[in-house]
C-alpha positions as a Python dict, from the first residue, in 0.01 Angstrom:
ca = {
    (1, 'X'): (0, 0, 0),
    (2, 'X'): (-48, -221, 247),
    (3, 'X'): (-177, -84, 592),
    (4, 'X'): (-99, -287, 916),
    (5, 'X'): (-273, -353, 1193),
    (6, 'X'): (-189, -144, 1482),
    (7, 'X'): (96, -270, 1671),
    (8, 'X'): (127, -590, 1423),
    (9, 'X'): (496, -556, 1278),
    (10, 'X'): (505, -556, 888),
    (11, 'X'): (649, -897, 849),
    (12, 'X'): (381, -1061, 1058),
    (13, 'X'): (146, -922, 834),
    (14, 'X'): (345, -1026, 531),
    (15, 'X'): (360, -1381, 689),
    (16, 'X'): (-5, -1425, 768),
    (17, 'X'): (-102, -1298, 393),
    (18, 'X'): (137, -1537, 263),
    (19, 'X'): (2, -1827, 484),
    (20, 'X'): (-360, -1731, 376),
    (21, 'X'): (-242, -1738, -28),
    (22, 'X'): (-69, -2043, 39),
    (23, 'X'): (-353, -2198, 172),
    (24, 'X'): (-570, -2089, -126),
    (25, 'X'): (-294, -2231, -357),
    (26, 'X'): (-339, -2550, -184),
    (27, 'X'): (-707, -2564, -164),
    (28, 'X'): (-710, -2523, -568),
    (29, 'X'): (-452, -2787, -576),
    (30, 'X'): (-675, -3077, -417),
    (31, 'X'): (-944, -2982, -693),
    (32, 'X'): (-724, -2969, -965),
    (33, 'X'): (-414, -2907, -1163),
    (34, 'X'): (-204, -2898, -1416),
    (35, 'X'): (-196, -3168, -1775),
    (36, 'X'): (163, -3295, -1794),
    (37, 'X'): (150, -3290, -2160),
    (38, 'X'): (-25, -3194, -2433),
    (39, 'X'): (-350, -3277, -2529),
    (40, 'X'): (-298, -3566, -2779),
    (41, 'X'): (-39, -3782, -2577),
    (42, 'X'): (84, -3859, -2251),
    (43, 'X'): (423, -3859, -2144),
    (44, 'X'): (458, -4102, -1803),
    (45, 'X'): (651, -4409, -1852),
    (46, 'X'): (722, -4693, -1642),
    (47, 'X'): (988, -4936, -1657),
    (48, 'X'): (956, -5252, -1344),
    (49, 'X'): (1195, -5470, -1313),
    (50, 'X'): (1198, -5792, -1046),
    (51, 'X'): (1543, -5982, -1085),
    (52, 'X'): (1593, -6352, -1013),
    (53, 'X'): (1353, -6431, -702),
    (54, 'X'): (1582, -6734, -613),
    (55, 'X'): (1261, -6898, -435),
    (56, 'X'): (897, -6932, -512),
    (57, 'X'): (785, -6744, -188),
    (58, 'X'): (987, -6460, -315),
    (59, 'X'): (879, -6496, -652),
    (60, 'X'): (551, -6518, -526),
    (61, 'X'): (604, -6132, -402),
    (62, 'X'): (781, -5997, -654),
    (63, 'X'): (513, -6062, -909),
    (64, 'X'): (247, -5920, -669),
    (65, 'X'): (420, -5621, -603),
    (66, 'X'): (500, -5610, -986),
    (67, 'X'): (83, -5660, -1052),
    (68, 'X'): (22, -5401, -789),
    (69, 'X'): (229, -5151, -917),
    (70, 'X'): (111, -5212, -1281),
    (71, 'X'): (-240, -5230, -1240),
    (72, 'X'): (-243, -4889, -1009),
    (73, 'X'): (-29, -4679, -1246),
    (74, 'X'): (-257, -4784, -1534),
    (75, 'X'): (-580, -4772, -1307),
    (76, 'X'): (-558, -4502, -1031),
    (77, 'X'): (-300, -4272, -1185),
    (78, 'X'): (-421, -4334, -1575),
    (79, 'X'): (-80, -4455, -1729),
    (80, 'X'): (-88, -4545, -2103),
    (81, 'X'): (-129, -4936, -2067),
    (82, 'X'): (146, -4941, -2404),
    (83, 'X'): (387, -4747, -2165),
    (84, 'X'): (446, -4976, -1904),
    (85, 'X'): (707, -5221, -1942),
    (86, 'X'): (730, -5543, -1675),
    (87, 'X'): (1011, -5767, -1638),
    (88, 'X'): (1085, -6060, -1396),
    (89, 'X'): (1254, -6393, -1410),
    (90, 'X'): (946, -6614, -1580),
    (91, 'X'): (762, -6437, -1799),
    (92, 'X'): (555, -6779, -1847),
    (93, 'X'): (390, -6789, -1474),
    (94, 'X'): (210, -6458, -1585),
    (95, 'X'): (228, -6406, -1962),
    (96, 'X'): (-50, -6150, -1904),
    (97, 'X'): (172, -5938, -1657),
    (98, 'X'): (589, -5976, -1797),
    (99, 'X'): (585, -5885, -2102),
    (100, 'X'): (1024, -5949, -2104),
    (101, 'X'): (1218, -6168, -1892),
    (102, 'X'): (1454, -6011, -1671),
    (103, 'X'): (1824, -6063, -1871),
    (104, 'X'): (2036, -5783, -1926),
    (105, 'X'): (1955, -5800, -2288),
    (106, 'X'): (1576, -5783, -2198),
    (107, 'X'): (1636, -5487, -1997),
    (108, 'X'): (1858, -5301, -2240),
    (109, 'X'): (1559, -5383, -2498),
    (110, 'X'): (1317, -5191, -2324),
    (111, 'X'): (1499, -4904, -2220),
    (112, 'X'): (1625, -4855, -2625),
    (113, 'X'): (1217, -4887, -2688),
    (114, 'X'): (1141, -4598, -2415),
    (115, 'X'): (1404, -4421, -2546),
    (116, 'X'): (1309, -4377, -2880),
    (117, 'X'): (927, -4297, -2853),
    (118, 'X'): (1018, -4034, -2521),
    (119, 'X'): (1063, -3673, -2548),
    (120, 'X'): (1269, -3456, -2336),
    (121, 'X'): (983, -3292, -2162),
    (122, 'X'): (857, -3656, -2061),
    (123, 'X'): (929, -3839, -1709),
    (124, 'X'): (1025, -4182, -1699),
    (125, 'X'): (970, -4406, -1340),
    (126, 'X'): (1190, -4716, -1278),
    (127, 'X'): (1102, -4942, -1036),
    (128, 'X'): (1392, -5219, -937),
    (129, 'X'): (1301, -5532, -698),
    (130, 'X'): (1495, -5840, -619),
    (131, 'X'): (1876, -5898, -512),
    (132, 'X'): (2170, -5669, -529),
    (133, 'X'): (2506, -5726, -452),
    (134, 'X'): (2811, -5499, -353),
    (135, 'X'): (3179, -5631, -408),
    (136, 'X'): (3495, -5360, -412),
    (137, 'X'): (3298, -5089, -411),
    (138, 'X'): (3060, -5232, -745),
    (139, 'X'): (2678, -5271, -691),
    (140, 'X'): (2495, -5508, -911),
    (141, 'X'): (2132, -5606, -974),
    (142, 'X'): (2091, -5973, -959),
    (143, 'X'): (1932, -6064, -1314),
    (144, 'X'): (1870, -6394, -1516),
    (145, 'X'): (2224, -6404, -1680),
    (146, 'X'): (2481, -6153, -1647),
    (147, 'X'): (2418, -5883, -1398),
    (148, 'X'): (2488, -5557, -1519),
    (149, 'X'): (2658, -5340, -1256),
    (150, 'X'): (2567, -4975, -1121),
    (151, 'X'): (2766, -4791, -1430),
    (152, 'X'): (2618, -5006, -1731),
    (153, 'X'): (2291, -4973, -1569),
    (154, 'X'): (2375, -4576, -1542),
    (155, 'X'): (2448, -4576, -1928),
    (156, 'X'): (2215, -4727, -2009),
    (157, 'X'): (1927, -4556, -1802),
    (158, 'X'): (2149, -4253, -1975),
    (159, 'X'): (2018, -4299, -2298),
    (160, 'X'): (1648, -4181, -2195),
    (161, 'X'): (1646, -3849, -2307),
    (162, 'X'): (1414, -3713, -2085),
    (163, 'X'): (1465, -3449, -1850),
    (164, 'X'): (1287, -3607, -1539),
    (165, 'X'): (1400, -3967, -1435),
    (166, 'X'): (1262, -4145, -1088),
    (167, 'X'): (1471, -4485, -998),
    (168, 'X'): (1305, -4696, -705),
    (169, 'X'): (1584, -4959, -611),
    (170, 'X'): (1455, -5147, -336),
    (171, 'X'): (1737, -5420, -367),
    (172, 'X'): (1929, -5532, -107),
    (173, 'X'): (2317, -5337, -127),
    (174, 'X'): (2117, -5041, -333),
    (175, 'X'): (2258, -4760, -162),
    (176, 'X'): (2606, -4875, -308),
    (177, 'X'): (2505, -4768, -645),
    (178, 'X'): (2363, -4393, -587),
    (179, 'X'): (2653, -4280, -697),
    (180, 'X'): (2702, -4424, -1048),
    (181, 'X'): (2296, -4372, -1084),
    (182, 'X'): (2311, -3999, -1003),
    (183, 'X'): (2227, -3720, -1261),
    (184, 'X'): (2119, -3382, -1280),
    (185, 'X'): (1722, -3368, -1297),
    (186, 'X'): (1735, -3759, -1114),
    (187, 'X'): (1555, -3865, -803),
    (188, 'X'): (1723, -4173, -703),
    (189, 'X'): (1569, -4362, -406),
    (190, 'X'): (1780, -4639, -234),
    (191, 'X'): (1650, -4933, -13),
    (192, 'X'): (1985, -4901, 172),
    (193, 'X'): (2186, -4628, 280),
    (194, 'X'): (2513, -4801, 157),
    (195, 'X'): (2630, -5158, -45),
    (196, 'X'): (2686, -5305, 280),
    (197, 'X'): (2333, -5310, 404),
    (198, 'X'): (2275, -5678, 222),
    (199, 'X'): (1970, -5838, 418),
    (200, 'X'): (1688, -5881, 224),
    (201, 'X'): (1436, -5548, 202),
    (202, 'X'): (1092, -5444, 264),
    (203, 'X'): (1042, -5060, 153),
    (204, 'X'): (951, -5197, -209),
    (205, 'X'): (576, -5260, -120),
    (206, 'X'): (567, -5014, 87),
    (207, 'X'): (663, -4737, -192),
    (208, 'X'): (357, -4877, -390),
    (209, 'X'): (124, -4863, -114),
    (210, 'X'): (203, -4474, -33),
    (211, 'X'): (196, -4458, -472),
    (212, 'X'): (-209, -4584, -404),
    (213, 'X'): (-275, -4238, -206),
    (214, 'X'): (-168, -4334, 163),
    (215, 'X'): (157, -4074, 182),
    (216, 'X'): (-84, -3794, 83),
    (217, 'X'): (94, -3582, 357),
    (218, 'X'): (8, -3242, 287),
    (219, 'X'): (-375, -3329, 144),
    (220, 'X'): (-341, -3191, -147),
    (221, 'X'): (-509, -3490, -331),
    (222, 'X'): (-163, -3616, -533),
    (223, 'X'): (137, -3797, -356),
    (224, 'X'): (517, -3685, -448),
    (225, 'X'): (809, -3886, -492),
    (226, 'X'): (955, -3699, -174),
    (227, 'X'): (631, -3804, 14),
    (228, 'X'): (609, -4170, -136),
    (229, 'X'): (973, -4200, 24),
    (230, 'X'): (904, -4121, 351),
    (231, 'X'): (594, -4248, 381),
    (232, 'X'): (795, -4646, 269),
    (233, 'X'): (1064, -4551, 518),
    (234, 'X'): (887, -4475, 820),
    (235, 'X'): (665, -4772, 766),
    (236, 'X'): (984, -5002, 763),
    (237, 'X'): (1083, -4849, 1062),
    (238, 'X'): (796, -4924, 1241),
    (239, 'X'): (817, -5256, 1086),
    (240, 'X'): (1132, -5360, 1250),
    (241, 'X'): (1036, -5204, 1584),
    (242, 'X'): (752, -5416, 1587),
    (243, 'X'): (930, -5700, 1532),
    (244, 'X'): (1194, -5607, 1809),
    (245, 'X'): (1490, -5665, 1590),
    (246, 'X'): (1734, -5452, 1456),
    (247, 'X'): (1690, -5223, 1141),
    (248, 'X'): (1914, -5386, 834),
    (249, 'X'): (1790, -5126, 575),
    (250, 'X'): (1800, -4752, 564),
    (251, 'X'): (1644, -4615, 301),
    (252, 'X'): (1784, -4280, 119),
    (253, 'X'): (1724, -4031, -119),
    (254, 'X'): (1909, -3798, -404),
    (255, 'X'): (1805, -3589, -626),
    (256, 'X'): (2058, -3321, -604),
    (257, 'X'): (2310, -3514, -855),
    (258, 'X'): (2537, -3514, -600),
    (259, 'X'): (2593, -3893, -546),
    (260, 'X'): (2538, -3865, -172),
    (261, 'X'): (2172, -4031, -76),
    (262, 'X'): (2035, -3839, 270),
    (263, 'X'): (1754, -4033, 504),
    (264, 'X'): (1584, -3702, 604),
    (265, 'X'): (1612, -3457, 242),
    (266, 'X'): (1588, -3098, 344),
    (267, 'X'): (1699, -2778, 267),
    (268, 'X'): (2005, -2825, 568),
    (269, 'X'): (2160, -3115, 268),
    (270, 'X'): (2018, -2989, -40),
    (271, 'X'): (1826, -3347, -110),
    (272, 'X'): (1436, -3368, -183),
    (273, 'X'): (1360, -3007, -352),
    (274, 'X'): (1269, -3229, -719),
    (275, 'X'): (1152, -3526, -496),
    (276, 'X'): (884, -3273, -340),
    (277, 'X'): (787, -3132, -699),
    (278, 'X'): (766, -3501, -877),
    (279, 'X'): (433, -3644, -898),
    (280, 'X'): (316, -4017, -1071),
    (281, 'X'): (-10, -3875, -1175),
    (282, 'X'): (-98, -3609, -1416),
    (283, 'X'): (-343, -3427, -1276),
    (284, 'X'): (-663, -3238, -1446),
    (285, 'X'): (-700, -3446, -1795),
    (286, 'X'): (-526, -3222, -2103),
    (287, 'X'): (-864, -3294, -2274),
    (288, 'X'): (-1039, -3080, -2032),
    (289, 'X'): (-805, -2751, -2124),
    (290, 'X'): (-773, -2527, -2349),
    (291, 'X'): (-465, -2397, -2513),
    (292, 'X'): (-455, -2083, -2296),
    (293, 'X'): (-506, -2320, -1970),
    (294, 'X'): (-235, -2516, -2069),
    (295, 'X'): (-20, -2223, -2113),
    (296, 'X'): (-142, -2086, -1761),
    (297, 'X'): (-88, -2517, -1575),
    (298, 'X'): (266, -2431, -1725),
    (299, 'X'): (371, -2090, -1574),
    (300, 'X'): (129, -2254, -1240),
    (301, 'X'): (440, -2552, -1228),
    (302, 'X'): (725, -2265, -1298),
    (303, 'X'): (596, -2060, -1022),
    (304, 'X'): (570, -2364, -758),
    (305, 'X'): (912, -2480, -840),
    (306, 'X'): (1061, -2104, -791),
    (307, 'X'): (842, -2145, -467),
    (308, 'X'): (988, -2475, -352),
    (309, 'X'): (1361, -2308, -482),
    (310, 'X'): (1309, -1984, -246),
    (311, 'X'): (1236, -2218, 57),
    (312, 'X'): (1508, -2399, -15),
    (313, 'X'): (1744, -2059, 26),
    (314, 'X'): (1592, -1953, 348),
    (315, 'X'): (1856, -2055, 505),
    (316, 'X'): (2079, -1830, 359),
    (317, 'X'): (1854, -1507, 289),
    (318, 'X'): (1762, -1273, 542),
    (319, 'X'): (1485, -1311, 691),
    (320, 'X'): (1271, -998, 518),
    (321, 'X'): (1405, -1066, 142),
    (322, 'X'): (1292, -1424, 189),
    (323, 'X'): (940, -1276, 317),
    (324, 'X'): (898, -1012, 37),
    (325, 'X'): (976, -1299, -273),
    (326, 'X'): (787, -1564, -74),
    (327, 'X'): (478, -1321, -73),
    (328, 'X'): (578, -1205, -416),
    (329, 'X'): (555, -1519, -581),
    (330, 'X'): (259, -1705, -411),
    (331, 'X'): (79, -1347, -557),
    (332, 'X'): (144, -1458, -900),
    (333, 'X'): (30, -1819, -805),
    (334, 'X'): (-306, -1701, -699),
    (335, 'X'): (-374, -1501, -958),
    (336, 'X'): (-310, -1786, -1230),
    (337, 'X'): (-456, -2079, -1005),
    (338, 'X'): (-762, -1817, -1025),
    (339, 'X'): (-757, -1776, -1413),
    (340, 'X'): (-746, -2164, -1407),
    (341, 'X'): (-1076, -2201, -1227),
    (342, 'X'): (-1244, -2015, -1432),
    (343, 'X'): (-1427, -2222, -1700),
    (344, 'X'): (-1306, -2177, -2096),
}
């Protein structure tokens, strides 16, 4: 039982315990957490794509943002060098970065290769850069060759049979192709709110610079897809105020399968609650666990996700229920995050 202070009303207390778990959930969390997979492989791909640049200036940034990306997914955030794919125009300026050139064909390639060495329970991040077009209500991404539209890209991104998929389009006219791109268990970023947003874009870099540990928002030492995205998209903001002129790209978000993309995700549209729970990195080496720790990082990800769920409902619970599971849950969260500390 638990015995209130005098003239503090239950729920305060509730709240105040809740915000002092919470806290301790979130302390543990900038130590440590959870292996994504098990002990003798990891399951984080990358597929980045730059289209045709068109000039050398361009070009010039594609492959830098390309090199950046790369080197910090492989570097910083420890992705299997073999399980990142780049593609862009001219594989020949930087044989030691594109390992395809960026056809239709090459892409399709790539995505059949990811797609038979992935399992279900692995995540798969696609990063798009370059030109996109939108004509009668069809997006496509500007390749060497035929460009393949929003649907053929959306069947063939389909074929990965993983249950977590993360597409970064920071084309031009991106927004116009949400729809055909959206799936259940998808987060599906757009440069542009719509297809007829078509001046050239800026989030792209900006997405890989929050990726490097700048959007860390809530400090607990990892940066989510939900975080990477606002972090690019008030940085473009403040890009174009800067320069005085007006804002050409709005950058949005789904991840509710929906088809809708929403510039601020919340629980008032339903967008961001996967965003918020989708990290690059992988946390606490599997080496470093045991069996039973793996088992515990496992119901540790369940119980956040319920967590993130519930806050998602608030809206709709009353205000005591919501209270009562909220404390309920982050319970069972400090209790394992406490079993995890513990050394094997």
């Amino acid at each position: 039982m638990i015995n209130h202070a005098p003239g503090r009303p239950a729920g305060s207390h509730r709240l105040l315990r809740a915000s002092r778990l919470l806290s301790a959930a979130v302390l543990w969390l900038v130590v440590g957490r959870e292996a994504v997979g098990a002990a003798e492989r990891d399951g984080r791909w990358a597929i980045l794509v730059a289209g045709v640049s068109g000039d050398s200036q361009l070009q010039k940034q594609f492959y830098d943002e390309l090199r950046t990306l790369r080197d910090l997914l492989v570097g910083r955030l420890s992705f299997p060098a073999d399980q990142v794919f780049v593609l862009a125009d001219d594989p020949a300026r930087e044989p030691g970065l594109v390992q395809v050139r960026s056809t239709r064909d090459g892409l399709e390639r790539v995505v059949r290769d990811v797609a038979s060495r992935a399992s279900k329970e692995d995540q798969v991040l696609i990063f798009i850069e370059g030109h996109g077009s939108f004509d009668n209500g069809t997006y496509k991404l500007n390749l060497v060759g035929p460009d393949p539209t929003g649907r053929e890209m959306a069947a063939l991104f389909d074929l990965i049979p993983t249950d977590r998929v993360v597409i970064l389009n920071a084309t031009p006219c991106s927004g116009g192709g949400i729809a055909d791109l959206s799936r259940p268990g998808r987060v599906v970023v757009a440069a542009t709110r719509s297809g007829s947003e078509k001046n050239r874009t800026r989030i792209g870099s900006h997405l890989i610079e929050a990726f490097g540990g700048a959007a860390d928002a809530d400090h607990n030492g990892r940066v989510s897809i939900l975080e990477a995205y606002l972090f690019a998209r008030q940085k473009v903001e403040q890009y174009y105020s800067a320069e005085g002129n007006l804002q050409t790209e709005h950058a949005v978000l789904d991840d509710d399968a929906d088809g809708l993309g929403h510039d601020m995700p919340g629980p008032d549209n339903g967008e961001g609650l996967i965003a918020r729970t989708t990290y690059l990195d992988r946390g606490i080496p599997a080496g470093a666990r045991t069996a039973g720790q793996e088992t515990l990082a496992r119901q540790a990800r369940e119980l956040e996700r319920k967590i993130e769920e519930l806050r998602y409902s608030k809206p709709r619970m009353a205000e005591s229920e919501y209270e009562k599971q909220l404390e309920e849950l982050l319970v069972k969260l400090a209790e394992i995050n406490g079993r995890l500390r513990q050394k094997p």
